[in-house]
N, C-alpha and C positions, 0 to 999 in steps of 0.2 A: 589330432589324428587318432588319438588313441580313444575319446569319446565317438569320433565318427565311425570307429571301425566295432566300437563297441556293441554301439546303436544296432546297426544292422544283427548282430550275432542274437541279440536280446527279441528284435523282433521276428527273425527267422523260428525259432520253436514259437514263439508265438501265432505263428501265423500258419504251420503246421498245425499243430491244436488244434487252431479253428476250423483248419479243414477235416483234421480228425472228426474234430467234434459234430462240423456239418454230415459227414459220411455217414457218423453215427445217427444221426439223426433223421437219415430220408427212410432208414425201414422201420423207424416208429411212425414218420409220417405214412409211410403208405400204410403200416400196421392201423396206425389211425383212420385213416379213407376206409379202409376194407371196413374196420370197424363200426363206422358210422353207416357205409352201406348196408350192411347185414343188420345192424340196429335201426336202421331206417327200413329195410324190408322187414324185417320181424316186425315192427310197428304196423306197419303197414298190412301186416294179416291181422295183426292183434285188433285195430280199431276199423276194419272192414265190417260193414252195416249192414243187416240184410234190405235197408233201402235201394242200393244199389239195384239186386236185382227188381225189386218190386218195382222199379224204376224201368229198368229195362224192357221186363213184360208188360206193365201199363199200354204199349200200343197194340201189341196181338192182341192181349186180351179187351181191348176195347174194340178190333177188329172184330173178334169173334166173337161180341157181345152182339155186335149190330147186324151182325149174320144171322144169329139166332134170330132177334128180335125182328129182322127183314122179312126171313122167310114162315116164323109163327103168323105174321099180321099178315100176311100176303103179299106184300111188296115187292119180294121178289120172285118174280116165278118159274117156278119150278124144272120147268120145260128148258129153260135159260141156263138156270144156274140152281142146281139140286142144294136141299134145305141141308144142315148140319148132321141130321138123324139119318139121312138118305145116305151123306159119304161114309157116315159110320159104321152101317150095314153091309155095306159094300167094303169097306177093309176086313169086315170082321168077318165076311165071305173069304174074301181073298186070303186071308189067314184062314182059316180052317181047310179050306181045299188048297193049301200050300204054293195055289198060283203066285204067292207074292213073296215068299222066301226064292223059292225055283227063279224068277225071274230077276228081285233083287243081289240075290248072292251071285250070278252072272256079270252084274253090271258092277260090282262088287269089287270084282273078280279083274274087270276089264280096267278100274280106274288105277288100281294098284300096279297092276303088270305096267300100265303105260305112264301113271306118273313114277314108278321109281325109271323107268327108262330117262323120260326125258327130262329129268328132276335132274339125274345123275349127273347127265351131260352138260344140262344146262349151268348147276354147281361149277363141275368141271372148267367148261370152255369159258365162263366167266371168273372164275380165278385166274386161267393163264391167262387172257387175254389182259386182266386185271394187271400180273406181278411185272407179266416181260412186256416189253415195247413191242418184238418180232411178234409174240403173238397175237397182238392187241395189230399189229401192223395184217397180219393173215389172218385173223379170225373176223375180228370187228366188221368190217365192210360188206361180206359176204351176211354173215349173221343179219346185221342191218336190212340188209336187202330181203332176205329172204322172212323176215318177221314182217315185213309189208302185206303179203299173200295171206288173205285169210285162208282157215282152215276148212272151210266151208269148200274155197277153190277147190281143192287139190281131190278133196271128197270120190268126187265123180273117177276122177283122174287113178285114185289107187283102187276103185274097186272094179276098172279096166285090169290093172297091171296085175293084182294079186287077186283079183274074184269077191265074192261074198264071206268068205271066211274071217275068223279074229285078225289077220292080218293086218287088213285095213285101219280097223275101228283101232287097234293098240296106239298104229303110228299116228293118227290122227289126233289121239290122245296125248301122246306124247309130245308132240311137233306142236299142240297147245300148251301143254305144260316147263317147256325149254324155252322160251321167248324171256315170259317175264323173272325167270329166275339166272337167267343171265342177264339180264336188262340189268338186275337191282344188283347181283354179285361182284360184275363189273365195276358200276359206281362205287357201290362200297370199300371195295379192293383200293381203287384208284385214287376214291377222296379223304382218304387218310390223314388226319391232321400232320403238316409236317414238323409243329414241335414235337407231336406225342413220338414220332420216326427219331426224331434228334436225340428226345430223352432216351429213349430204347438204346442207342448206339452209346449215347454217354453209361450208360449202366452196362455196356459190354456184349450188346446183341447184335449178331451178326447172321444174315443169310437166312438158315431156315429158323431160326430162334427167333429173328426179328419176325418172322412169319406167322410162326406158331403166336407168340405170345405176344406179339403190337397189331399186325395188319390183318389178320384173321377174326381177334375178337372184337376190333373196331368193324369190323364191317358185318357183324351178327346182325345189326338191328335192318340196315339194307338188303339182307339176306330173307329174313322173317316177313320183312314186306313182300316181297320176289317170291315168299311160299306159299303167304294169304292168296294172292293175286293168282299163283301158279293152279293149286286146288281150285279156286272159284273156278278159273277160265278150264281147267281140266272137267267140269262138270257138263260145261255146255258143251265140251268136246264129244262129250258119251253123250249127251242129248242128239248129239249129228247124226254122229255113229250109228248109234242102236236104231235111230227113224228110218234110215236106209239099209234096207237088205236084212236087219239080223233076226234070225230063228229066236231067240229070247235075249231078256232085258227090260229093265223099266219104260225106256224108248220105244220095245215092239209091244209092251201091252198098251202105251199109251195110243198106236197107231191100232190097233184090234180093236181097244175102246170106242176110237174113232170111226172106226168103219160101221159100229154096229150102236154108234149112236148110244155109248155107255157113260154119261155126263157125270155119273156118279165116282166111276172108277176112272177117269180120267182127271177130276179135282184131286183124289188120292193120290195119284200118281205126281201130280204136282206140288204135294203137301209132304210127298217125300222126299223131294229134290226139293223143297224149303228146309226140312229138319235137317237133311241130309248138310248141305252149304252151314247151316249154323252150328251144326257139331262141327264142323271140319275148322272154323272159324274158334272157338272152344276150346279146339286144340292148339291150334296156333299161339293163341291168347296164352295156354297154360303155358305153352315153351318158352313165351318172351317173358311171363313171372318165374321160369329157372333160369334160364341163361341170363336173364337181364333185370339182375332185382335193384338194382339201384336206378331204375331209370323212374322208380318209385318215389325216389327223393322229392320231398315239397310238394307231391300228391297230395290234395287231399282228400278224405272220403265223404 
């Protein structure tokens, strides 16, 4: 009796310990992950190539090679589709008579006002819809339905209701830009691993803690997708926009261009809604190497 009562007493602190000991031991393990992450993202700039980009530009620049060499030999004609030297002229006009800041900084002007609108919302209404069931139960269906309508629809329909004014063109930008960045918030929100939920609760999180610091930055990466997607399709919104009815904007010199048979300043204007989508893309890129530097891990360059 006195062994058996013994026993137990011996392995009780022992097996406190272990759990001491394991307690002790998850904030060197995470100490450790964090570790390895940030030394695996520091790696990961340290042994960045400049092959990558050379990589990258290899197809414009192969494009733009055969432009050149198309429209030097004749091939392509001119009438058609203006040589390399012809669009150049033509920017370099529109820069010096300011036609193409005046016009750009408008349209500038217009993607911003209406993507922080409908960027906002679209965050917003995909986070609740994401946390709570009721919202996910009143927002979802409606959202659904109405992300079917293209933006193209409605076009005709808002420049009835509120006129030719910026009015139009914002909401139109906006109501492109709120689709997909609830689309991907939602998911994100929603498909949150539920061990990583379970860990979070065993380490003492609760409510908005669990929020802040499990389901929020699990769903960065479905967010950042939801904000490439949201910019792109916000471009073509102002491409809508600005063709119908507006006094300036990249849109109204491209339809001027068009009336008057301007094939030079029309490619340009095209060539700026290209630079334009790959900077914004650029950006995006930079933000998922801040927020998301271990997703670097076993990259290689």
């Amino acid at each position: 009796m006195t062994t058996g009562t013994t026993t137990p007493r011996t392995a009780a602190p022992a097996s406190t310990s272990g759990v001491a000991a394991g307690a002790g031991t998850v904030p060197a393990t995470s100490g450790g992950a964090a570790g390895a992450r940030t030394g695996a993202a520091s790696s990961g700039r340290r042994t960045r190539s400049p092959r990558d980009g050379l990589l990258r530009a290899s197809v414009p620049t192969a494009i733009l090679a055969a432009w050149f060499l198309g429209s030097a030999q004749g091939w392509i004609d001119e009438k058609q589709f203006p040589a390399p030297w012809q669009v150049a002229d033509a920017f370099a006009t529109l820069v010096s008579t300011g036609v193409l800041w005046e016009n750009l900084s408008v349209s500038l002007g217009r993607v911003a006002v209406g993507f922080a609108v409908g960027g906002l919302l679209g965050l917003t209404l995909g986070v609740v819809a994401g946390l709570f069931r009721l919202g996910d139960q009143l927002l979802d269906p409606t959202l659904q339905m109405l992300r079917t309508i293209p933006f193209l629809a409605i076009a005709p329909l808002l420049i009835l209701w509120f006129g030719i004014d910026e009015r139009p063109k914002i909401i139109i930008i906006a109501a492109a830009a709120l689709f997909p960045l609830y689309l991907n918030t939602h998911s994100g929100v929603r498909n949150v691993d539920r061990k990583i939920l379970e860990a979070g609760k065993v380490f003492g999180l609760r409510g908005l803690g669990l929020v802040r610091h499990v389901i929020l930055p699990e769903a960065i990466p479905s967010v950042l997708v939801g904000l490439r997607v949201s910019l792109s399709v916000s471009l073509l919104a102002l491409i809508v926009a600005e063709m119908s009815n507006a006094p300036r904007g990249i849109g109204f010199l491209m339809v001027s261009a068009q009336q008057y048979f301007q094939m030079d300043v029309l490619v340009v204007c095209v060539l700026i809604y290209a630079v334009w989508g790959l900077s914004v893309d650029l950006v995006v890129r930079s933000l998922e190497r801040v927020l998301l530097p271990y997703k670097r891990l076993g990259r290689k360059s």
